[in-house]
SESE-686395 format. One record per atom (N, C-alpha, C): residue in one letter; x, y, z. Coordinates in steps of 0.001 Angstrom, whole numbers, padded with zeros to 6 digits, always signed. Last residue first. Layout:
<rs>
AXYZ...
</rs>
This chain:
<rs>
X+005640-009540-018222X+005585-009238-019674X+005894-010619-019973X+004639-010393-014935X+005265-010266-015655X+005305-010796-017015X+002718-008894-012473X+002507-010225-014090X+003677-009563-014691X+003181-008581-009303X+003310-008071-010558X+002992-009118-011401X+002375-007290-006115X+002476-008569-006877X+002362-007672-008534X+003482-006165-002062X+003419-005992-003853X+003218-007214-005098X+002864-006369+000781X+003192-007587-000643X+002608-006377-001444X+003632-006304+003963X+003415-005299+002952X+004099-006163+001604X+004371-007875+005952X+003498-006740+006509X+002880-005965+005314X+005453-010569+008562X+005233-010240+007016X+004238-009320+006892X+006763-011532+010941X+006295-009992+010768X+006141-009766+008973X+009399-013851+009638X+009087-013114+010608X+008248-011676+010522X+007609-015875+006967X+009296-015470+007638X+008238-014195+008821X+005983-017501+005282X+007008-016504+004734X+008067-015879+005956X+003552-019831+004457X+004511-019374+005644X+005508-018890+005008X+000955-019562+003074X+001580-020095+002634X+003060-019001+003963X-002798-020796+002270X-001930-019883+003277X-000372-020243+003191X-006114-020629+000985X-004836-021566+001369X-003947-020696+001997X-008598-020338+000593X-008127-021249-000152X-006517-021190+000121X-011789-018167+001830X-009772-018567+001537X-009388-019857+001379X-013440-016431-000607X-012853-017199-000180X-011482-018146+000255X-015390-013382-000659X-013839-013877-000611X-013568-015545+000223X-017442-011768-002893X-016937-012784-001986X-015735-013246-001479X-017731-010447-005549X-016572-010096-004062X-016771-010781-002843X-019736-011757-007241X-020564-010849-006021X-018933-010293-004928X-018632-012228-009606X-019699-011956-009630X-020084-010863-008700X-015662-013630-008629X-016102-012450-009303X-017186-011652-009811X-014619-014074-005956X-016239-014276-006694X-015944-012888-007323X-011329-014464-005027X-012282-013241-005498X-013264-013966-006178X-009795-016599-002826X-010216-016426-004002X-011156-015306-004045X-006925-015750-000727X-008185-016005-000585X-008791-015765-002531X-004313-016748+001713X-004378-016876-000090X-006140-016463-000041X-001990-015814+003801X-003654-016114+003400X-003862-015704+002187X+001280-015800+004756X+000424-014972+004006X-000728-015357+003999X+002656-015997+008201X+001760-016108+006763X+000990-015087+005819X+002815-015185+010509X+003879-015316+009831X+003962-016202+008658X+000951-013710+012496X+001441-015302+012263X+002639-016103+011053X+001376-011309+012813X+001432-011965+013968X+001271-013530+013986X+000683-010414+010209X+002027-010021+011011X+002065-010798+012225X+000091-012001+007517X-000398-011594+009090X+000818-011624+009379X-001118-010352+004042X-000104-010621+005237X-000930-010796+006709X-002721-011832+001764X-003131-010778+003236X-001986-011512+004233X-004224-011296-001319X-003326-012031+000023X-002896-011143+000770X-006865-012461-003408X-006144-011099-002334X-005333-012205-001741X-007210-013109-006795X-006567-013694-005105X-006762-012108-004722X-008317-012339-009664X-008897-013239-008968X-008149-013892-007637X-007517-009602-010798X-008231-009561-010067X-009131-010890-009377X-004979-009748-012082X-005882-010684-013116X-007425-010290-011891X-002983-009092-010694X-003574-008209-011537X-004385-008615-012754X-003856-009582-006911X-003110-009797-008301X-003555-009226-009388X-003874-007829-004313X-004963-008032-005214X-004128-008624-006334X-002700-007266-000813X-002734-007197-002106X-003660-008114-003043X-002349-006441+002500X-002615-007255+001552X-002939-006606+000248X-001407-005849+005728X-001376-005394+004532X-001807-006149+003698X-001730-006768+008603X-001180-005179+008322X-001203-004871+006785X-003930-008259+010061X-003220-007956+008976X-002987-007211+008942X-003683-010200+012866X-003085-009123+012358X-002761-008578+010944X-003985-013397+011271X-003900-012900+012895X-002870-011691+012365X-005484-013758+008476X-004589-014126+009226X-004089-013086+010181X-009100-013066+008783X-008332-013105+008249X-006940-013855+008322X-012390-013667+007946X-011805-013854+009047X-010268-013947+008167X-014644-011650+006480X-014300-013539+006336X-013266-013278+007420X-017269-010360+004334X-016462-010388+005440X-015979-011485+005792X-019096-009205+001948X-017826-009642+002269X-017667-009293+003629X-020162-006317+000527X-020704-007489+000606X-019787-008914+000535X-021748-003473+001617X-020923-004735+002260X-021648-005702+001259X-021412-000631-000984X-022000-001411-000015X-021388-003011+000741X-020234+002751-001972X-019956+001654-001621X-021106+000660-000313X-020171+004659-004684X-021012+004307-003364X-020760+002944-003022X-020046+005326-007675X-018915+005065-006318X-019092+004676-005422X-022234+005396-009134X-021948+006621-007981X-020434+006426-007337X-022646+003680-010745X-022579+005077-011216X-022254+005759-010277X-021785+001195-009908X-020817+001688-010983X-021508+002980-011407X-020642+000716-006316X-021665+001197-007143X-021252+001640-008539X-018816-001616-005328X-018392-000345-005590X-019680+000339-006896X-018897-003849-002640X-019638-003569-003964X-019003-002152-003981X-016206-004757-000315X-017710-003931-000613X-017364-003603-002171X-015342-006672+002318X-015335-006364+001125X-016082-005851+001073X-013012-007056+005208X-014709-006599+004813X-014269-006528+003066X-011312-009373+006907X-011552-008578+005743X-012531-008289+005324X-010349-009081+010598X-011066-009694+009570X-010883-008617+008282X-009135-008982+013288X-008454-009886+012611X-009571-010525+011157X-009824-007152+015303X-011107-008337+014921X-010283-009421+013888X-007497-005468+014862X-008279-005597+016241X-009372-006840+016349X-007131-004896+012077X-006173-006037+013477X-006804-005724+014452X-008628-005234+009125X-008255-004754+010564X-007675-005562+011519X-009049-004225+005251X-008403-005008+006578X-008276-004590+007917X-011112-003870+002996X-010273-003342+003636X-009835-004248+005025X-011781-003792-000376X-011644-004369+000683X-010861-003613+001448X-013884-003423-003401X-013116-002714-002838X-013097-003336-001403X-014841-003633-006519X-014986-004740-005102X-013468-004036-004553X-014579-002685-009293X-015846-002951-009271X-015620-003990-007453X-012577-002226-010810X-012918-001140-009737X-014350-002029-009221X-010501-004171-011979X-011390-003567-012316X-012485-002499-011651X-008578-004504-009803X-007943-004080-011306X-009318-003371-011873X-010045-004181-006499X-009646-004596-008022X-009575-004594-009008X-008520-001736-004359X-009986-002094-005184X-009407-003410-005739X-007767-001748-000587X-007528-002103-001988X-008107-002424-002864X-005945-001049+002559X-007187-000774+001361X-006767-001126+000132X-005105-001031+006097X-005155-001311+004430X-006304-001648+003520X-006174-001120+008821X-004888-001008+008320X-005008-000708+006997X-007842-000938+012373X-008076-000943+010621X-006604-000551+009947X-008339-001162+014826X-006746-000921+014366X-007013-001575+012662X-010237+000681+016963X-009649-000359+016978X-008705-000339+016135X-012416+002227+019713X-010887+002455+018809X-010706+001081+018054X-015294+001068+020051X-014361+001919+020525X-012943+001936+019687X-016762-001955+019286X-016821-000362+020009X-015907+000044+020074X-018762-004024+017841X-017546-003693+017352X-017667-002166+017908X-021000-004767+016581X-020931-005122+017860X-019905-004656+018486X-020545-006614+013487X-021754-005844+014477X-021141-006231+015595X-017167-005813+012242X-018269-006825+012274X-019149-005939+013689X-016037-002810+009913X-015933-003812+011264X-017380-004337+011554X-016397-000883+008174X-015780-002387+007905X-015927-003263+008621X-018683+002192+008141X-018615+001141+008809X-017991-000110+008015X-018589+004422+005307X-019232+003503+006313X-017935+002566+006890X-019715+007509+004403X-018690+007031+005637X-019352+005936+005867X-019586+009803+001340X-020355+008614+002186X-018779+007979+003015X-018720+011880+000164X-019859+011178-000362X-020703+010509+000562X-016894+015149+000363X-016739+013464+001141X-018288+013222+000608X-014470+015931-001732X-015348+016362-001492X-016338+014950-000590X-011272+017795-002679X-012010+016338-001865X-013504+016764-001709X-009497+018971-004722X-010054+019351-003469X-011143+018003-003602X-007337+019433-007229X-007227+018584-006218X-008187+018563-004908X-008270+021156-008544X-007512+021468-007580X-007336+020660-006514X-008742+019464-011139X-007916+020601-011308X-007439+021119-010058X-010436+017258-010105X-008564+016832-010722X-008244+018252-011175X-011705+016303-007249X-011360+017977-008589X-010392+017668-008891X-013177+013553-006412X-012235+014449-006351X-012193+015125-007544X-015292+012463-003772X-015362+012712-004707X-014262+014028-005153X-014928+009994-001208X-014389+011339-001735X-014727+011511-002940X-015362+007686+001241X-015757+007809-000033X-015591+009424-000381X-013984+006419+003354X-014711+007932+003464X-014621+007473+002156X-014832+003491+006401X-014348+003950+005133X-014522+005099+004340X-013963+003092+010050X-014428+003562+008427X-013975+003647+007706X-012503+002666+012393X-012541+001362+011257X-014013+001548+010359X-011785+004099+014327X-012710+003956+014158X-013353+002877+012931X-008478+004395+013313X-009200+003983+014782X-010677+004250+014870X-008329+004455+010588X-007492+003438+011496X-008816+003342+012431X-009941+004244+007559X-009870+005247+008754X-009116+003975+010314X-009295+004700+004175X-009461+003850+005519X-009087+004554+006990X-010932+006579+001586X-009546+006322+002436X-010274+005330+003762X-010995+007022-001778X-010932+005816-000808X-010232+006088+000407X-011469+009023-004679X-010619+008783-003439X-011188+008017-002207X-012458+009545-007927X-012983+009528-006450X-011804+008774-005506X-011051+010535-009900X-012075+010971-010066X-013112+010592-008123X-008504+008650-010764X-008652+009620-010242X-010287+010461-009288X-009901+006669-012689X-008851+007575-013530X-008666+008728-011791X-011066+005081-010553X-011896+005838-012033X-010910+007249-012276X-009899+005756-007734X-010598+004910-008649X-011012+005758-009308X-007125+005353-005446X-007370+006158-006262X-008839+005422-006851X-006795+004867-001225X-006690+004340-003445X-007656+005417-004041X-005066+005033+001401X-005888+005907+000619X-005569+005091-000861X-004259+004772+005022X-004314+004429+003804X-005437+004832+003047X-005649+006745+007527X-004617+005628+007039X-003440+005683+006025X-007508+009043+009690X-007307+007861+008511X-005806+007626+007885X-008779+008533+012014X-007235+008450+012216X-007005+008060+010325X-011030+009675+013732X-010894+008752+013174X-009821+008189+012589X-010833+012111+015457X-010293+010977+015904X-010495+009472+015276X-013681+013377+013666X-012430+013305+014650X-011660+012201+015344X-013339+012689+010495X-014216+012918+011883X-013352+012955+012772X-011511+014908+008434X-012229+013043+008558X-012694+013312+010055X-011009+016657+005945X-011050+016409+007579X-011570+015186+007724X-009363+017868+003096X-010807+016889+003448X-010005+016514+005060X-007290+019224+002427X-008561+019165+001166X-009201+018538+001913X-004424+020511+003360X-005631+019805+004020X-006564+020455+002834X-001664+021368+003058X-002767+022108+001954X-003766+021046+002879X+001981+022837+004297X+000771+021765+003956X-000639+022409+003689X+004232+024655+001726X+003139+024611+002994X+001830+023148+002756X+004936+023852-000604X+006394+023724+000521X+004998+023971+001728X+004378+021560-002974X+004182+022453-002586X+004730+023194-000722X+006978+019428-004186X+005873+019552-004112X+005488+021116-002989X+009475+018363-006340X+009148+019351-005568X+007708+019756-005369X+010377+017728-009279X+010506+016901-007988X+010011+017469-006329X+010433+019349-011647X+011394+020189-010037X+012080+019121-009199X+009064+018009-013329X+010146+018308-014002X+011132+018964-012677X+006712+017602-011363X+007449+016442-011902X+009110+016546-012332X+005286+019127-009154X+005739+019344-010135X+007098+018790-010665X+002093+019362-006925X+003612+018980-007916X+004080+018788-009142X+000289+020432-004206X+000316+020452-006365X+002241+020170-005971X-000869+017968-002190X+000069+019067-002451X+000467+019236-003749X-003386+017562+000270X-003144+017708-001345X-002312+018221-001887X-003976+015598+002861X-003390+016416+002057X-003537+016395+000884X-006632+014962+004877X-005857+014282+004096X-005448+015762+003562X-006847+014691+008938X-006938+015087+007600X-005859+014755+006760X-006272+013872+011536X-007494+013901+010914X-007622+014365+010120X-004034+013786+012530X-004244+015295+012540X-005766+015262+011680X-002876+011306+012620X-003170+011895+014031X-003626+013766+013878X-002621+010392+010096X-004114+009787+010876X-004158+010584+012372X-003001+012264+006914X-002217+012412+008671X-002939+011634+009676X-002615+011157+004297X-003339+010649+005249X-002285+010882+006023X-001673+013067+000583X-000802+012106+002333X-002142+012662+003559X-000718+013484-002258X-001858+013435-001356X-001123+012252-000023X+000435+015273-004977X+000857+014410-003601X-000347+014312-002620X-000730+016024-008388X-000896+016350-006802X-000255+015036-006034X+000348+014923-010537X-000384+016718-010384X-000142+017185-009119X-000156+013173-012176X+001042+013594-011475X+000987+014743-011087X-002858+011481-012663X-002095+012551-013574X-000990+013189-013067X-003506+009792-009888X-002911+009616-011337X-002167+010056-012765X-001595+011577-007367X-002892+011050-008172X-002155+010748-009716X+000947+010297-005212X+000583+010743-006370X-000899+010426-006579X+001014+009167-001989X+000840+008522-003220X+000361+009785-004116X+000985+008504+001677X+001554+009031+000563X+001528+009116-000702X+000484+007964+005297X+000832+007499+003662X+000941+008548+002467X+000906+009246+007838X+000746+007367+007470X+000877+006488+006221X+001563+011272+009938X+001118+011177+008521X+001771+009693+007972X+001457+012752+012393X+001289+011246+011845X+001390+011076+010678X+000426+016056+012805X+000767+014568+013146X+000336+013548+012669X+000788+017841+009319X-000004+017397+010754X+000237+016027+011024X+004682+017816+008242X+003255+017584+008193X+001845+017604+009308X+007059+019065+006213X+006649+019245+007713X+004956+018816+008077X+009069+017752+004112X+007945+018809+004298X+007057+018376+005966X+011788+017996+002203X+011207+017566+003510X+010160+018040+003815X+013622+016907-000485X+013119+017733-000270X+012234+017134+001114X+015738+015328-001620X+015423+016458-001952X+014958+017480-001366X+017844+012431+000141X+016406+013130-000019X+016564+014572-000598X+019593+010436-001975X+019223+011225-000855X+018257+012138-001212X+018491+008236-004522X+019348+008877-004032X+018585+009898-002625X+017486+004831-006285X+017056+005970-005312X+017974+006812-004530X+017652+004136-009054X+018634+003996-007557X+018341+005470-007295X+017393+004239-011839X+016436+003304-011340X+016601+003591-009511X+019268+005166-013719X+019309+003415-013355X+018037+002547-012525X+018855+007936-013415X+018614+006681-015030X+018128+005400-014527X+017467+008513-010005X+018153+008496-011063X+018188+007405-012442X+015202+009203-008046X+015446+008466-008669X+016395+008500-009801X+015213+011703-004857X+015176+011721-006677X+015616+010249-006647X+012664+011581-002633X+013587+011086-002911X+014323+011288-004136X+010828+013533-000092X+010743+013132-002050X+012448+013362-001814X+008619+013107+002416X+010104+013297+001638X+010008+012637+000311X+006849+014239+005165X+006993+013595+003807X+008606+014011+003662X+006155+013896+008862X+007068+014832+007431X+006587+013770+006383X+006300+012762+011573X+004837+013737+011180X+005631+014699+009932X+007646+010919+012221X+008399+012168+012492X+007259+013091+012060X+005884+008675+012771X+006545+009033+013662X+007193+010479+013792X+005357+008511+009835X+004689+008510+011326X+004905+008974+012389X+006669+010138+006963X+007172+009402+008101X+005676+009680+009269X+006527+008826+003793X+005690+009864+004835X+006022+008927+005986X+007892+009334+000493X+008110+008443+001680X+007082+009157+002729X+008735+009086-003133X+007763+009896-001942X+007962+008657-000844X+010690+009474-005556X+010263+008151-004651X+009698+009430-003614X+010945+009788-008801X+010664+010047-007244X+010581+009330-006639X+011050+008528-011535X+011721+009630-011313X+012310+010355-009805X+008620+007582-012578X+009784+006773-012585X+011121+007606-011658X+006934+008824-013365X+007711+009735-014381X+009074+008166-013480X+004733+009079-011252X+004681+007892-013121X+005580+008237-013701X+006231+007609-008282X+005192+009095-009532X+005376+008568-010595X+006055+005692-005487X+007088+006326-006935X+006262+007418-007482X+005807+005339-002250X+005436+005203-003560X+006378+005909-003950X+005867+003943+001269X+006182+004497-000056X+005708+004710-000570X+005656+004496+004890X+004602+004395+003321X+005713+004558+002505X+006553+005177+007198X+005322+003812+007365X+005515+003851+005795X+010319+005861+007931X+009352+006151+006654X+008066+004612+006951X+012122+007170+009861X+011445+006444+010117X+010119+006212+009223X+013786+009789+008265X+012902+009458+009360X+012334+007710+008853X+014715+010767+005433X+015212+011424+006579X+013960+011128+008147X+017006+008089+004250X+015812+008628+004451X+015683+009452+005715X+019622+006965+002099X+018806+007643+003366X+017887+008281+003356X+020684+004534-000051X+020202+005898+000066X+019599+005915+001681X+022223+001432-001765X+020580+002209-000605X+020878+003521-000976X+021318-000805-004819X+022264+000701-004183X+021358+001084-003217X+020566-002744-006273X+021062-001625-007027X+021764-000498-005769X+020252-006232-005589X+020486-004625-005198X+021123-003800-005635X+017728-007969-007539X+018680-007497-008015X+019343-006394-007314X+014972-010069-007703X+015904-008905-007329X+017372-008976-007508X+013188-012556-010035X+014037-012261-008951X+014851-010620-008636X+011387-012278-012673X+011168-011741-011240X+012203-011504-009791X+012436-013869-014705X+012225-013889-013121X+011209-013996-012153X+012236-011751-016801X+011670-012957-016767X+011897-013901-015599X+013070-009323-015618X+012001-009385-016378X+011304-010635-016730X+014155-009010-012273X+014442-009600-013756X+013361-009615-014156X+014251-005181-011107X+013239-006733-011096X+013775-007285-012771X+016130-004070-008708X+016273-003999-010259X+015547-005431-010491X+016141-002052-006112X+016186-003202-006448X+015890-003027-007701X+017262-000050-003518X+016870+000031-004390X+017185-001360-005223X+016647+000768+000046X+017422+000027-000859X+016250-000095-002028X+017166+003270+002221X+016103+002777+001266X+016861+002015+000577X+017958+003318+005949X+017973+003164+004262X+016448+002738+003608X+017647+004589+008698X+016920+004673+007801X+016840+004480+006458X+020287+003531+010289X+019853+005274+009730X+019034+005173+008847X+016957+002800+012083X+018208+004105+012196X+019500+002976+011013X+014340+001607+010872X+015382+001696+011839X+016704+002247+011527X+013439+000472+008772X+012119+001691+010001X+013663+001918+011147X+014156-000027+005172X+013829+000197+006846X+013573+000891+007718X+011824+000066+002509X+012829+001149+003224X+012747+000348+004725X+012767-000141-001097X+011905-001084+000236X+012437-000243+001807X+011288-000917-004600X+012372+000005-003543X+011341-000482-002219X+011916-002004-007726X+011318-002473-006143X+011913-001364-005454X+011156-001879-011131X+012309-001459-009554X+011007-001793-008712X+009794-002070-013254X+011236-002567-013584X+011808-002639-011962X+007299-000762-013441X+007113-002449-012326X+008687-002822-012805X+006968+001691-013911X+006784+000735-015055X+007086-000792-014819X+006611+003113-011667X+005289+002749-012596X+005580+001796-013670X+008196+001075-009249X+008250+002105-010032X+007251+001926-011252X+006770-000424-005668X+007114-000838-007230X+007495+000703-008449X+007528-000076-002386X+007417+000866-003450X+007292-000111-004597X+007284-000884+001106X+007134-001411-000596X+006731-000200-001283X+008462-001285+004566X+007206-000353+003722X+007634-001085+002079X+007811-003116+007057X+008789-002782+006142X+008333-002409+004606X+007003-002590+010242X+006651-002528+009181X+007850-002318+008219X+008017-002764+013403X+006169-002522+013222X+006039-003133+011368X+010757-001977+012634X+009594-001769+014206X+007841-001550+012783X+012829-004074+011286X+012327-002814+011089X+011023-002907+011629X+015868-005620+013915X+014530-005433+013204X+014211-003567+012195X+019089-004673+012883X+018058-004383+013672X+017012-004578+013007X+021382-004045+011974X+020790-005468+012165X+019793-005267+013182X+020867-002205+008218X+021390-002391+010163X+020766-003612+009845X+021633-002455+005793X+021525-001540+006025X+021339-001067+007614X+019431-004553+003122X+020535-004063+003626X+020633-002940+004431X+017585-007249+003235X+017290-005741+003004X+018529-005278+003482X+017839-010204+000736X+018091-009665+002211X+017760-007705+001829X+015397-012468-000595X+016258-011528-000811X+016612-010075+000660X+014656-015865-001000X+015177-014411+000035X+015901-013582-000328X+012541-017281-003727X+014049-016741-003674X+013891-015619-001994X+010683-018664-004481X+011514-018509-005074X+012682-018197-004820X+007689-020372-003248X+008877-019525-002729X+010328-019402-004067X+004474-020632-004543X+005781-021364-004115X+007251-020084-004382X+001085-020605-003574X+002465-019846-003616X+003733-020590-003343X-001698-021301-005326X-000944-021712-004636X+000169-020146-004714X-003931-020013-007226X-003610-018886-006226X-002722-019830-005481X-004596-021316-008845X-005171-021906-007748X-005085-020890-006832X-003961-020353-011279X-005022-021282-011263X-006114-021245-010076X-002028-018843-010972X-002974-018187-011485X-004261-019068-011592X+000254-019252-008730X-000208-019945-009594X-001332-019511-009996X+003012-016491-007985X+001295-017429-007575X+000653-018536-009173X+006071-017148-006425X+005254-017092-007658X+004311-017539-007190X+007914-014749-004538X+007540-015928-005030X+006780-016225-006231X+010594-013933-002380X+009997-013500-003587X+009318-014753-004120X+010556-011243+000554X+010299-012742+000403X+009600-012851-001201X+012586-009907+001958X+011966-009575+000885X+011529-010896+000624X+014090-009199+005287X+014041-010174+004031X+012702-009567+003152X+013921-008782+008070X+014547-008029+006958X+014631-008475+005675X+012508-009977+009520X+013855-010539+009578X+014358-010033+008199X+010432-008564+010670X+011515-008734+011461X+012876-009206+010951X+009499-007864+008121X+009980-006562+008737X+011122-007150+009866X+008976-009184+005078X+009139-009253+006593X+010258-008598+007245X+007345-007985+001972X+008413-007608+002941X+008305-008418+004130X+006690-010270-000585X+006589-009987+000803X+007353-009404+001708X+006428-010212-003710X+007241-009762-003467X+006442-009537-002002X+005434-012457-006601X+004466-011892-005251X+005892-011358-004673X+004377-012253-010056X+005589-012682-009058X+004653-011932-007940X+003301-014404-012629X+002811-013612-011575X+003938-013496-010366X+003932-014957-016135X+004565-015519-014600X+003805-014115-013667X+002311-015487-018818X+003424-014866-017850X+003126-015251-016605X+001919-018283-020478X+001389-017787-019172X+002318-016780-018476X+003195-021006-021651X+002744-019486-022232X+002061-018063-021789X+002181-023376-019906X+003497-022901-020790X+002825-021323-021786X+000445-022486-016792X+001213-022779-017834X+001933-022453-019141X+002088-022265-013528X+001641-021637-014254X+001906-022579-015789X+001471-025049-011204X+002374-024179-011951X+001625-023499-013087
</rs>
């Protein structure tokens, strides 16, 4: 257990099959996880196919969580401050089958990018926090897999993994309204499919994970026009490793300095050194993960990753060397059907 004077670390696990929000606490010691509370997703009784996407709002007060299945709610959640437990504030609709969330720093949006329907959507957020019907729809190159503001609220950026390029769309906070034609700033090789995408160093360089070839593109970015500029492509997957496979998720730590990424085809986590003058990234990490990860997270003390497996129905606790990003795993803790996408907060 955490001790007496120690904010509390909460871990928040979507499982997609059985619609639940799984809420817990990590022990900052050990990285144990003990279960706190199910919190149900409202809105059909139908699994959500493949994934049950996670939003936090910049100031970590709201959860928002969307199902993959008709009619597509978003339910909006209200985090106790000394908790952590949820709270349902109210759904809303989404206009597709949403893989990704995020919020914008204004607290204000909720951005969604559907896969399946190849669109974005910006949600308005109202006082309370309760995500309302969609604003606005934008028509995207196939697939588009994710979604996320840059840091200064400037630009929408969304990974089409079936159109091989990332977006940049200028926005504008006080409208909610991002640019109505799609903008491609950076191509990714062909048929590399990229993903998921992090920000590092205020903005200044861009991360993306490439699904079906299981690279990583190092970007150097124009915070005035948002335009990409590519550095370096390497290789996550272990020697030996051919043809398509199913890379998922990306994530630095708090301090930028050990950047990881996850795949379900080899079921492993690569880590890599993050050069501190260039960005340049090198291996130094790989460990075997839980069967299928579709997602994992970093706590905000930068010493666990945990790594959903969707196909075993655990999380994997692993410790961060903070010296060299080593990753060692140290324990695993059973959460419920298809666990796919953890958010974790310190709470004040």
């Amino acid at each position: 257990m955490p001790s007496a004077g120690t904010a509390p670390t909460i871990v928040y696990v979507a499982c997609a099959e059985d619609r639940e929000i799984a809420v817990l606490m990590l022990d900052p010691g050990t990285g144990a996880l003990r279960e706190l509370a199910r919190t149900p997703v409202p809105g059909t009784n139908e699994p959500s196919p493949g994934s049950l996407p996670l939003a936090l709002s910049a100031d970590r007060r709201f959860l928002y969580a969307a199902l993959r299945s008709p009619p597509f709610p978003v339910s909006s959640y209200a985090i106790d401050p000394v908790s952590g437990l949820l709270r349902h504030l109210g759904s809303a609709a989404l206009p597709d089958s949403m893989a990704y969330l995020a919020t914008d720093a204004t607290g204000r949006h909720l951005f969604s990018a559907s896969y399946g329907g190849s669109k974005l959507a910006v949600n308005a957020i109202d006082a309370d926090g309760v995500a309302r019907d969609a604003t606005q729809v934008l028509a995207t190159p196939p697939k588009a897999h994710s979604v996320r503001p840059d840091p200064a609220n400037r630009f929408v950026y969304a990974a089409c993994l079936g159109g091989d390029v990332v977006l940049a769309q200028s926005f504008d906070a006080a409208t909610g309204r991002m640019d109505t034609t799609p903008r491609p700033v950076a191509a990714t090789r062909p048929d590399a499919g990229p993903r998921h995408f992090v920000f590092a160093r205020g903005g200044a360089l861009l991360y993306v994970i490439n699904e079906l070839d299981g690279s990583i593109n190092t970007y150097a970015r124009d915070a005035e026009t948002g335009a990409l500029t590519e550095l370096q492509s390497i290789s996550m997957l272990p020697p030996g490793v051919t043809g398509r496979v199913a890379a998922a998720d990306i994530h630095l730590t708090p301090d930028g300095r050990f950047l990881y990424g996850s795949d379900r085809t080899t079921n492993t986590l690569a880590g890599f050194r993050v050069d501190p003058a260039t960005g340049l990234l090198s291996l130094a990490t790989r460990v075997a993960s839980e069967p299928t990860p579709r997602g994992f997270a970093i706590d905000p003390a930068g010493r666990f990753l945990l790594c959903a497996g969707l196909a075993s129905g655990r999380v994997g606790i692993y410790a961060i060397d903070g010296a060299t990003g080593a990753l060692e795993r140290v324990g695993a803790q059973r959460v419920g059907g298809q666990p796919n996408w953890i958010e974790i907060i310190r709470l004040a």
